[in-house]
C-alpha positions in Angstrom: 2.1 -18.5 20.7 -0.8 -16.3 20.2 -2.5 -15.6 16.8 -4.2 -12.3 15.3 -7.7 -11.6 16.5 -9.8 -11.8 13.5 -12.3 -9.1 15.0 -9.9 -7.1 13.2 -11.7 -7.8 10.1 -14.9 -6.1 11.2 -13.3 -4.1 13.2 -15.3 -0.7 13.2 -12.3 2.5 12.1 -13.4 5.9 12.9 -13.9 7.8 10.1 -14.5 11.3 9.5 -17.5 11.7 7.6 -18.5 7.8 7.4 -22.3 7.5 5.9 -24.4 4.3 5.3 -23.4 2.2 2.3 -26.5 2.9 -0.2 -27.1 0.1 -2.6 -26.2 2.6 -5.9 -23.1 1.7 -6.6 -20.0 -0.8 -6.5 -16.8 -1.8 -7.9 -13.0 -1.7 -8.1 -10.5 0.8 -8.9 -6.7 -0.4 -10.1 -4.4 2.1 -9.3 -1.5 1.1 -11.4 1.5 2.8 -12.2 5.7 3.3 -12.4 7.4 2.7 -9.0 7.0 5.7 -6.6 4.2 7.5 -8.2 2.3 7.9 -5.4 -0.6 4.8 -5.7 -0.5 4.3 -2.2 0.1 7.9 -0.8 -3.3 8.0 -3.3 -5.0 5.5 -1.8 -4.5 6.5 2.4 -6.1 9.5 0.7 -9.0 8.6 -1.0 -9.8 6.9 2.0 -8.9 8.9 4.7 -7.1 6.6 6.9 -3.7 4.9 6.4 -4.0 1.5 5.0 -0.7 1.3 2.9 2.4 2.0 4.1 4.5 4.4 2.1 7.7 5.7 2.1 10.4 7.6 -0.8 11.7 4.5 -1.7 11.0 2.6 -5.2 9.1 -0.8 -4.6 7.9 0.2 -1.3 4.2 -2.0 -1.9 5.1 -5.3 -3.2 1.7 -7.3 -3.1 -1.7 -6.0 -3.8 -3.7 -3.9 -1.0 -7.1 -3.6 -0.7 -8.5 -0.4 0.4 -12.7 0.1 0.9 -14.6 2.9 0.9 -17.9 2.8 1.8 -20.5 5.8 1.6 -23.7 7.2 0.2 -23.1 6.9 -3.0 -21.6 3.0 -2.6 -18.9 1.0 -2.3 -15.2 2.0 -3.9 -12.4 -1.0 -3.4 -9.0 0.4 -4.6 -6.4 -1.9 -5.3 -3.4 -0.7 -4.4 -0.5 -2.2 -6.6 3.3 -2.8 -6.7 4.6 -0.2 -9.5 5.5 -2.0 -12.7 9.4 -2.8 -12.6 11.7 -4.6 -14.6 11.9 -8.1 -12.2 15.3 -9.5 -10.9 13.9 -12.3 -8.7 11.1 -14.6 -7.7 9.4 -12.0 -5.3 9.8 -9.3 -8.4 7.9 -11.4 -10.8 5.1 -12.0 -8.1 4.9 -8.4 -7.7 4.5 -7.3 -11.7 1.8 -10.4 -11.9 -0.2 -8.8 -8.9 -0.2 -5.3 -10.9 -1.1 -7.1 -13.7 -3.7 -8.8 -12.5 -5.5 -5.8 -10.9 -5.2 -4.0 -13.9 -7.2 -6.7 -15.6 -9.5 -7.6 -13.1 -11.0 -3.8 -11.8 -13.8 -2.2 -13.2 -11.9 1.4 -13.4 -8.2 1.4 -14.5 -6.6 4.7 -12.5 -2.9 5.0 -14.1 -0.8 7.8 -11.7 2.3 9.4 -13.7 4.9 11.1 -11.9 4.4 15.0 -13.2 8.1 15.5 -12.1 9.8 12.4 -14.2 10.4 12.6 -17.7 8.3 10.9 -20.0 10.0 7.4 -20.8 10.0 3.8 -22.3 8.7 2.9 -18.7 5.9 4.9 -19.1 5.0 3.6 -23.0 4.7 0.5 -21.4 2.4 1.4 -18.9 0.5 3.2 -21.7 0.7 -0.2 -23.4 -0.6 -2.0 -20.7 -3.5 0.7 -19.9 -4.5 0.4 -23.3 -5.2 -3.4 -23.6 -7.5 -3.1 -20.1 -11.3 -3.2 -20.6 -13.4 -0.8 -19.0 -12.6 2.9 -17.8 -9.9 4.5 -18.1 -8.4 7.3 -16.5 -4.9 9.0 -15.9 -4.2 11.0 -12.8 -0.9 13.6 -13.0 0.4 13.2 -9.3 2.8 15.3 -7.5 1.5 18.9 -8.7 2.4 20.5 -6.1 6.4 20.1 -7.2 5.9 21.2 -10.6 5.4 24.7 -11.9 2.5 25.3 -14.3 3.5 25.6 -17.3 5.7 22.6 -17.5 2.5 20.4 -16.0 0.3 21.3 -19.1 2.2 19.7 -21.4 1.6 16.6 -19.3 -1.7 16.5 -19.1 -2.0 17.5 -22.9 0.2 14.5 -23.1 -1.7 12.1 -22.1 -5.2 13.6 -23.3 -3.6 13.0 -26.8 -3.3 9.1 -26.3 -6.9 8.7 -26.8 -7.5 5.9 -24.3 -8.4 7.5 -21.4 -11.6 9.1 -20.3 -10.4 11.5 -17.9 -7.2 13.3 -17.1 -6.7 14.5 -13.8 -4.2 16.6 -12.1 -3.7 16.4 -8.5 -1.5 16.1 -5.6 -2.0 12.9 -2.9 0.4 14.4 -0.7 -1.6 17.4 0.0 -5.2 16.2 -1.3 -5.5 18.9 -4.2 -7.5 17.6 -6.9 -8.5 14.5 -4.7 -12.0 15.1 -4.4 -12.9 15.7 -7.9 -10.8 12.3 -8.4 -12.8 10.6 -6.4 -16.0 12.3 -8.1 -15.1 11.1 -11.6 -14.5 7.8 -9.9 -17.5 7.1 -8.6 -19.2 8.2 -12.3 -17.5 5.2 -13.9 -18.1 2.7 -11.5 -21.1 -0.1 -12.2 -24.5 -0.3 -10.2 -24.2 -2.9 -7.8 -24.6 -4.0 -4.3 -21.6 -3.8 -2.0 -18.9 -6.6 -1.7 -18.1 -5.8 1.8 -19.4 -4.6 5.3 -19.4 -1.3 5.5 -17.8 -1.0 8.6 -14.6 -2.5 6.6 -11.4 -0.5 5.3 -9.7 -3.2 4.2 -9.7 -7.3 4.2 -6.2 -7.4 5.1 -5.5 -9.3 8.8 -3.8 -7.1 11.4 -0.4 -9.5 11.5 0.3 -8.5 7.9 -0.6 -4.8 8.6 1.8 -4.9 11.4 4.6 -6.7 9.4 4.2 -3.9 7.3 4.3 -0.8 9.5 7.4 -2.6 11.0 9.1 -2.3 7.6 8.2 1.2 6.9 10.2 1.8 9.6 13.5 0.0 8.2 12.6 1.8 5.2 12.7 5.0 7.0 16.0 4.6 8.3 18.0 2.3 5.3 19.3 3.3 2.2 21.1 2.4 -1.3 20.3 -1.3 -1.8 19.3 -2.7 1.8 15.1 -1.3 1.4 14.8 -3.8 -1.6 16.3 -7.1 0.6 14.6 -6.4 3.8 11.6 -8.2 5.0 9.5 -8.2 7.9 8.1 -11.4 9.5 5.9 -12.0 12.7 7.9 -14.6 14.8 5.6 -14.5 18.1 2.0 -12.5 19.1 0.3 -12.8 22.3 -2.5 -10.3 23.6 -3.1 -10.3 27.6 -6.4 -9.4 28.9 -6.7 -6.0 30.0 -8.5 -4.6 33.6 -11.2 -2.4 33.8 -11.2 0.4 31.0 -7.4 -0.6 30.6 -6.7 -2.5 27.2 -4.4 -6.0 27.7 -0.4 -5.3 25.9 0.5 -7.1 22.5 3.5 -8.4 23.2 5.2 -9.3 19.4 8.7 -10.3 18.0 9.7 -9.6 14.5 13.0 -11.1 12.0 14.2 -8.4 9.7 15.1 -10.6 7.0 19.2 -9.7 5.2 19.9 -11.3 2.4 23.7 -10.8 3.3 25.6 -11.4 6.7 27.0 -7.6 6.3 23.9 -6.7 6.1 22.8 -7.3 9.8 25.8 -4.8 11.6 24.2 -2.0 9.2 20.7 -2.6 10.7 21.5 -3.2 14.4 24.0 -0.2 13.8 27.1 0.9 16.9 26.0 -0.2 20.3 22.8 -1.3 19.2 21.6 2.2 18.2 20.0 1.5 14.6 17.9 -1.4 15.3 16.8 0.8 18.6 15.5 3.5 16.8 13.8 1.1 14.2 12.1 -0.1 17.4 11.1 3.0 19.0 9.6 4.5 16.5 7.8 1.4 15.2 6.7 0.5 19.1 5.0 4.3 18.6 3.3 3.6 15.2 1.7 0.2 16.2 0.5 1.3 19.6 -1.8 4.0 17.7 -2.7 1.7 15.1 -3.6 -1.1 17.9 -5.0 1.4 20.2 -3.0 -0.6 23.1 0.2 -1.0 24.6 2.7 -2.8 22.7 5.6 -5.0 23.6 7.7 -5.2 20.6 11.0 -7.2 20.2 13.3 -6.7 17.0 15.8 -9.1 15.7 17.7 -9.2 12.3 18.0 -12.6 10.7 20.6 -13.5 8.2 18.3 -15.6 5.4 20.5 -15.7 2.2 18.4 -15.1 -1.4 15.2 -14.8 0.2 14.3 -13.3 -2.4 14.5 -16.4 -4.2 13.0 -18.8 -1.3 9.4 -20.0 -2.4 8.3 -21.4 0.9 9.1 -18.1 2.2 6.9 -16.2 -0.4 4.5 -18.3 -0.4 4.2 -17.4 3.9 3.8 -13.5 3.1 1.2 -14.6 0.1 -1.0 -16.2 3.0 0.1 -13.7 5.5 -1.7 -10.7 2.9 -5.1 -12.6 3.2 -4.9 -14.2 6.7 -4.7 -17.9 6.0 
């Protein structure tokens, strides 16, 4: 069985625009917030390449992704975290503690509100939560683009009123409106410092778990009701062949969808095999681009009962997310 290359690591992305890391400025940014805000749609934005997978489904992110952007003016590390959710099981818990912890440990608090959803008791606790934080603090109004005028400024006026944050923004991640002056007021709060990282890196997270990931997107894409919050993706098997000439070598990888219940599996491999196909397809066509090689990839849906629940299992993702 083959393992992950770590060249991956410092693996050089092309990036529209990249400039050399100036010693100025460094630090993190927590981007916190309610389930399906839009933190991760946020954060492929701000840095111009996709490094979280996202989809329209609530608890899509469930640990905490590092995204880094390096340029003139420094070094910007988002954390990209699960959105704050009242927690059923074990892996629930670990993913409110991961929020949690960003939120405390990042040198800029960034809370993005859903400008289509109703004010609620979710969102006081956010506001709650925001407001013990040290450091900056600002709020971005997300998803602009859905909402008329009118009902936005309220919102924003809102928000302004809590008197904890030092900006209010308005923008749209889907479509980049309001994204650059984001990022300006961004880089004003963040600390002088040298950079944490190489500035040829996007993000610190090993090309297995990346691929585990872009593997579930794709269940997630084509599941509903409650099968998107018990599915999981592990790798099973990776092996990379040499390539010849200017030809790059095939990945050749199997992956478990995880069910939590027997039923479950007939839903995902779907009549004749047609579900679990698709899933395949399209995922084969996503990791190919993101490997920039061929890929061999081989689906199979596991029955594993309460996984959810399992801590060895968990605990298998935890050091699949940092490589160890």
């Amino acid at each position: 069985m083959g393992g992950a290359s770590a060249r991956f690591w410092w693996r050089s992305w092309p990036r529209a625009g990249k400039r050399r890391v100036s010693e100025r400025k460094a630090g993190t940014v927590a981007l916190v917030g309610r389930p399906n805000a839009g933190k991760s749609t946020l954060m492929n934005r701000l840095l111009a390449e996709k490094v979280a997978i996202v989809s329209d489904k609530p608890q899509t992110t469930r640990h905490r992704l590092v995204g880094i952007l390096s340029e003139e003016r420094g070094q910007m590390v988002f954390f990209d975290t699960p959105g704050f959710h009242r927690p059923l099981h074990r892996l629930n818990r670990q993913m409110v503690q991961s929020a949690v912890s960003a939120l405390n440990e990042a040198d800029v608090v960034c809370l993005i509100v859903d400008a289509t959803e109703d004010f609620g008791s979710g969102d006081r606790y956010m506001l709650d939560l925001v407001r013990r934080a040290e450091g900056p603090k600002m709020v971005t109004i997300n998803k602009i683009d859905l909402v008329k005028k009118p009902s936005l400024l309220p919102r924003i006026q809102r928000y302004a009123d809590e008197g904890i944050f030092d900006e209010v923004v308005p923008i749209s991640a889907l479509s980049g409106d309001g994204a650059d002056i984001l990022l300006d007021l961004l880089w004003r709060y963040l600390p002088e410092s040298e950079p944490f990282y190489d500035s040829e890196l996007l993000t610190i997270h090993p090309e297995r778990y990346l691929v585990a990931e872009r593997i579930r997107e794709k269940v997630l894409d084509q599941t509903r009701d409650e099968l998107p919050f018990t599915t999981a993706v592990v790798l099973d098997h990776w092996e990379e062949s040499e390539g010849e000439g200017d030809r790059p070598g095939r990945v050749e990888i199997f992956a478990s969808i995880l069910v939590e219940r027997a039923g479950q599996k007939g839903i995902l491999v779907g009549a004749g095999g047609r579900k679990i196909k698709e899933i395949g397809t399209a995922a084969r066509k996503d990791l190919e681009e993101f490997l920039e090689r061929p890929v061999y990839l081989k689906l199979h849906v596991r029955h594993e009962p309460r996984w959810r629940e399992n801590r060895r299992l968990l605990a298998q993702m935890e050091r699949d997310l940092v490589g160890y």
